[in-house]
N, C-alpha and C positions, 0 to 999 in steps of 0.2 A: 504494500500500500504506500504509496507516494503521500509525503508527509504534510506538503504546503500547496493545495492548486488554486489556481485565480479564477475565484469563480462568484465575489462578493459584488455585483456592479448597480452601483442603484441606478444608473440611466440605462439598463433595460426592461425598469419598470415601467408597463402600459396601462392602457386604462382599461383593456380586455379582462386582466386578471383583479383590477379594482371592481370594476360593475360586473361582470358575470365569471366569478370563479363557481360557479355551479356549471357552468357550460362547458368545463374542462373534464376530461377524460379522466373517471374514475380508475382505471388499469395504465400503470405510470409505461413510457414506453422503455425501449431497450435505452435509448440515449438518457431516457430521465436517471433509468437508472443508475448506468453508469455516472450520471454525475451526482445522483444523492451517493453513491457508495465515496464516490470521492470528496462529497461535501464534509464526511465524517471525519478524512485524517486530518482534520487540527485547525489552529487558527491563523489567521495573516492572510495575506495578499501572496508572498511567493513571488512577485516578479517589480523590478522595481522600473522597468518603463510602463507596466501596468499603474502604479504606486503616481506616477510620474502626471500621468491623465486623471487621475483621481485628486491631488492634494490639489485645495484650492486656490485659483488662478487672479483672485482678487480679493486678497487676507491682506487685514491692515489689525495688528493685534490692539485689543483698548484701552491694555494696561501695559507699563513699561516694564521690564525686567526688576529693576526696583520693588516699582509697586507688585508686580507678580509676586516674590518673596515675602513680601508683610502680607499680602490676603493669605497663601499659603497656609503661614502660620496661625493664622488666626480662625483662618476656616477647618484647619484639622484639628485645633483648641474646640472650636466650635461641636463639630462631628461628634470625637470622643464624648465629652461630656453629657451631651445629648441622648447617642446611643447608649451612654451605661445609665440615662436618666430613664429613657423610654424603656429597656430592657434588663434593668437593677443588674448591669454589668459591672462589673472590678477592674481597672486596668490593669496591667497585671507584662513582667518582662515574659520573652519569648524566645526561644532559642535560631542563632542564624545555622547551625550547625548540630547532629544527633548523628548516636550511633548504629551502623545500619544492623546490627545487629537486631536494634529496636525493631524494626518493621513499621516506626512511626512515621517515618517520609513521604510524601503525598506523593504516587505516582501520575496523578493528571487523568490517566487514561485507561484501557483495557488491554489494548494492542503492543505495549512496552516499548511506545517511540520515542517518548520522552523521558531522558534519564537525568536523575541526578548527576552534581559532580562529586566523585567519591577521590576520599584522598587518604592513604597511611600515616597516623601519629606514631612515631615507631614509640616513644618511652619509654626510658628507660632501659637502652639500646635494645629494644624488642623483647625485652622479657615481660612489658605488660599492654602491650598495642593494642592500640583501636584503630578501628576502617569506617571512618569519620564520612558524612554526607552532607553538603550544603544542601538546607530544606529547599524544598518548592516550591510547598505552602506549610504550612501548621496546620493544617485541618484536623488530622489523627491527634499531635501532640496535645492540641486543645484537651480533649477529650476523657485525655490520662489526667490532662492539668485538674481540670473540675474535683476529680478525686483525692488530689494534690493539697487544693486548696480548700478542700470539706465542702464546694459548693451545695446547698437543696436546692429542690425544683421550685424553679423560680430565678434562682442567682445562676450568676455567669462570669465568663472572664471576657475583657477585650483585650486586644494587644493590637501592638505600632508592629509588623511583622515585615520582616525582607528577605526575600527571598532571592534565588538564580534560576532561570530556566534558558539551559544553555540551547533548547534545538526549537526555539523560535524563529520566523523569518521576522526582520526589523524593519517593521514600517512605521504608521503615523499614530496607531494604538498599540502593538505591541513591541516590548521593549525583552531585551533578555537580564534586566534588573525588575524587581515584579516590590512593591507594597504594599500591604491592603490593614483595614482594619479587620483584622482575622476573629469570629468571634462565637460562644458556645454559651450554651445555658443547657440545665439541667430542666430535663423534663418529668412528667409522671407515664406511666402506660397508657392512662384515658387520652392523654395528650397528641399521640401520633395519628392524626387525621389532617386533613384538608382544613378545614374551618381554623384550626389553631395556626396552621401553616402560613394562612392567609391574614390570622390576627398580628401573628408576627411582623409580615411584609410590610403590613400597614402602617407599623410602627417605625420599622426602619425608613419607609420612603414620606413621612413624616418629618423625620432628622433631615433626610436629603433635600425635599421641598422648603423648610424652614431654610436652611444651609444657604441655598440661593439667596434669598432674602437677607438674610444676615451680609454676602459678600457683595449685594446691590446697595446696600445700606452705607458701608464703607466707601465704595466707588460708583456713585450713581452711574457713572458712564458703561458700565455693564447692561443696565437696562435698553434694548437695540431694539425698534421693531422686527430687524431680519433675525433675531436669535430671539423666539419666544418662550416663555418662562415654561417649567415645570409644570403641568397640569396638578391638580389638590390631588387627586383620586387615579389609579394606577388600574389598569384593565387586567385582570386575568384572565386567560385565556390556557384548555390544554393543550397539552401536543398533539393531541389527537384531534381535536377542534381545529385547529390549526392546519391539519395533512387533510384534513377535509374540506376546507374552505379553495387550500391550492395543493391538490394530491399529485401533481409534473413537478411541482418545482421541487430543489433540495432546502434541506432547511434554512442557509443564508439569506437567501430569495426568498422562503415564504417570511423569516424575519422582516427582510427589508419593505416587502411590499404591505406586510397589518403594520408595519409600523409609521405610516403615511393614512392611517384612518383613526389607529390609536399610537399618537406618539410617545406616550408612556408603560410597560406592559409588564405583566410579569406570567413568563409561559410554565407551567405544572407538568412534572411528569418526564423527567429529561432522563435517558437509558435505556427505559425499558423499548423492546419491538414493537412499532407501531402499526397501522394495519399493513402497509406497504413495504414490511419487513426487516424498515428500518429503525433503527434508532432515532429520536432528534437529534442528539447529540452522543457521543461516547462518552461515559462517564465511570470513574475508578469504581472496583466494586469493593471498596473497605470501606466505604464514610457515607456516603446520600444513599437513604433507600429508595430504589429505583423500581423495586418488585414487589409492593404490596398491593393488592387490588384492592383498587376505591371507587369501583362502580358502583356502588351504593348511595357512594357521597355522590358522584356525579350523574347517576343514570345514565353511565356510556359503559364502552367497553375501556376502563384504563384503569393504567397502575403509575404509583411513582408520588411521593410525599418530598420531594423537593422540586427544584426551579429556577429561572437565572429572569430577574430585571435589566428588559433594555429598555434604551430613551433613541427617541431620534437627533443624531448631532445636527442641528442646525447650519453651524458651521462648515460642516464635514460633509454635510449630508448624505450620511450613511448612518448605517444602524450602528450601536455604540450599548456593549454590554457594561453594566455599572458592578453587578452582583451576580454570585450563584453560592446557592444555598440550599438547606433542606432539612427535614428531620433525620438521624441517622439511622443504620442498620441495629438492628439487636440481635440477637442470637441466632433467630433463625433466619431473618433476611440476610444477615450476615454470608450462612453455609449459602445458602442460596443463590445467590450473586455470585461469588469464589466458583461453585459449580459451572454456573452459567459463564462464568469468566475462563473457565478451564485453570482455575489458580487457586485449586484447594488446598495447594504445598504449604501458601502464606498462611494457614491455620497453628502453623509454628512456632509466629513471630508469640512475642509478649503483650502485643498488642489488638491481637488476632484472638487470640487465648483471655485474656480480661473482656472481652463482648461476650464468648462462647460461654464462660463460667460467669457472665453475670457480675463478673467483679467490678465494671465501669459502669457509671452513672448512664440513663438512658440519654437523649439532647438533640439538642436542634443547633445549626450551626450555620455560619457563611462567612465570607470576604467580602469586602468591598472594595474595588479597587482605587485606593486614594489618588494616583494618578491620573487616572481615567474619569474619576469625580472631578478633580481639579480641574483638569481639562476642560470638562463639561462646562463647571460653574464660571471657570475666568472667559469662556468662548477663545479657547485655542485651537488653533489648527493642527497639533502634533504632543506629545508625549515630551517631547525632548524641553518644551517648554516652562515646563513644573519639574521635571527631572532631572538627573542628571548620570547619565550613565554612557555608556559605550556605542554610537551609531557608524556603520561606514562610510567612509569617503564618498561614494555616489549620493549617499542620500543627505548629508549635511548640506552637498554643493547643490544638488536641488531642491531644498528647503529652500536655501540661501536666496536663488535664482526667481522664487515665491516669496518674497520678503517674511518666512519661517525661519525664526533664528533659535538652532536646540544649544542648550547652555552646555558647558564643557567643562 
């Protein structure tokens, strides 16, 4: 499976698939499919003359590198406090590195295309070594943390988390330095349904709708007619709702095209086989449950208690994922998943084994990615412009060539 293909383009959205996605062919064809199969290996663009037609062609950023750095901080001031007020969070340190021994390491994926960077601590000239792992994400570690720190249901942790993800392609939203507000709370059994899922989201995109406001407040000049605000109220929608509204296109495209009707969304059900055999998305099978069936809650045929918040970039105009989150695996979604994943081996790790025996807290979890928040909230055209991390030669000099300037 070919890891990065360009295949995200909102100027092939028509108004065919806006006014009559009923009139599209329920049996996807052979070309669909070959490109939903290919929509699934990963994220980015993959092609940077592609990247090139896309970044936009008349960006005049509204705050100065300066002023960028003070909203920053004050907007992730912001954020924090907010999230641990709405979801009696703890901020709490996090680890940039674990031992892989742990099996706490967030693989991303299913397929094992994305790896960690693993490196030897000899210590002690080898008599007591570790085989050390820059995280990915914190997702798992959270989880053990709760336990860590005596969380009940109810309480949680947040964390400032950074991470590496060395096998990204680097364009205008993905970077191969990664931060998010990583974060867990401790749930009950009655709690793993849809409705709580959705009480959660509500809270968090709360924080983020306030958020804007808070950095319009500081810099009127953010308020643009061409970059319109935050809607109050966030659309849910499943995945399966979703491959039925546009069952041709692959998941990027049916993203991009409901998010031009609702530009705020948050999609449910991200993993599990949809009816057209796909995935929405590939998702790790140690942390978001992906295979619990919730046709009950929903009177449809679906599964899957977590989900990812996109917004439409105004700016960018392209779809623009903020979050992905979800309630996690328990024991037996757990084996489940691993089955379905063909990776019952990880039943080994320490990590694997504390869900299995019940010995971790049950929870609900997500990231947000503060970069990609930032971005949204200051109306930037690029990642490099809140962050500051590794880009290549080509694409600094055509940012550059876009009056897109990535900090160094």
């Amino acid at each position: 499976m070919s890891l990065f293909i360009p295949d995200d383009h909102t100027n092939i959205v028509t108004e065919t698939f806006e006014q009559n996605p009923a009139e599209r062919s329920s049996a996807p064809t052979i070309d669909s499919q070959s490109s939903k199969k290919a929509d699934l290996a990963g994220p980015g663009i993959g092609d940077y003359t592609e990247l090139e037609q896309i970044l936009p062609g008349d960006y005049n950023p509204l705050l100065t590198p300066k002023e960028t750095q003070k909203a920053i901080f004050h907007l992730k001031r912001y954020i924090e406090d907010n999230l641990c007020k709405e979801l009696s969070l703890l901020m709490v340190e996090v680890p940039l590195i674990v031992d892989a021994e742990s099996g706490v390491n967030d693989m991303l994926d299913r397929d094992g295309s994305r790896t960690p960077i693993q490196f030897h601590i000899s210590n002690d000239r080898d008599k007591h070594p570790i085989d050390a792992q820059v995280v990915q994400a914190a997702t798992k570690w959270k989880r053990v943390a709760l336990k860590q720190f005596e969380c009940r249901p109810g309480e949680g942790i947040c964390t400032d988390m950074r991470a590496v993800r060395k096998d990204y392609f680097l364009d205008h939203d993905h970077s191969a330095y990664v931060d998010q507000w990583d974060w867990e709370r401790v749930i009950t059994a009655e709690q793993r349904n849809i409705e709580f899922l959705k009480t959660v989201v509500r809270k968090i995109w709360k924080v983020l709708v306030g958020s804007e406001k808070f950095a319009q407040e500081m810099f009127p000049e953010l308020r643009q007619p061409r970059y319109p605000n935050l809607p109050e109220e966030l659309t849910f929608l499943h995945a399966e709702e979703l491959l039925a509204m546009y069952p041709d296109l692959p998941r990027k495209r049916r993203e991009t095209v409901i998010l031009q009707k609702y530009p705020a969304l948050f999609i449910i059900g991200i993993g599990w086989p949809l009816k057209d055999g796909f995935p929405h998305e590939n998702r790790a099978a140690d942390y978001d449950d992906w295979v619990t069936d919730t046709s009950k809650q929903t009177l449809r045929d679906t599964h899957g208690l977590n989900g990812d918040i996109l917004v439409w970039n105004n700016v960018t105009q392209r779809r623009h994922e903020l979050s992905s989150m979800g309630i996690r695996v328990n024991a037996e979604t757990l084996r489940r998943q691993l089955e379905m994943a063909n990776l019952l081996d990880n039943l080994k790790f320490p990590y694997h084994q504390g869900i299995i025996n019940n010995e971790l807290p049950l929870s609900i979890g997500g990231g947000i990615g503060q970069s990609r928040t930032l971005m949204l909230l200051l109306r930037k055209a690029h990642l490099g412009e809140v962050s500051v991390t590794v880009w290549p030669k080509v694409l600094k000099e055509m940012c550059a060539k876009k009056n897109i300037f990535v900090l160094e």
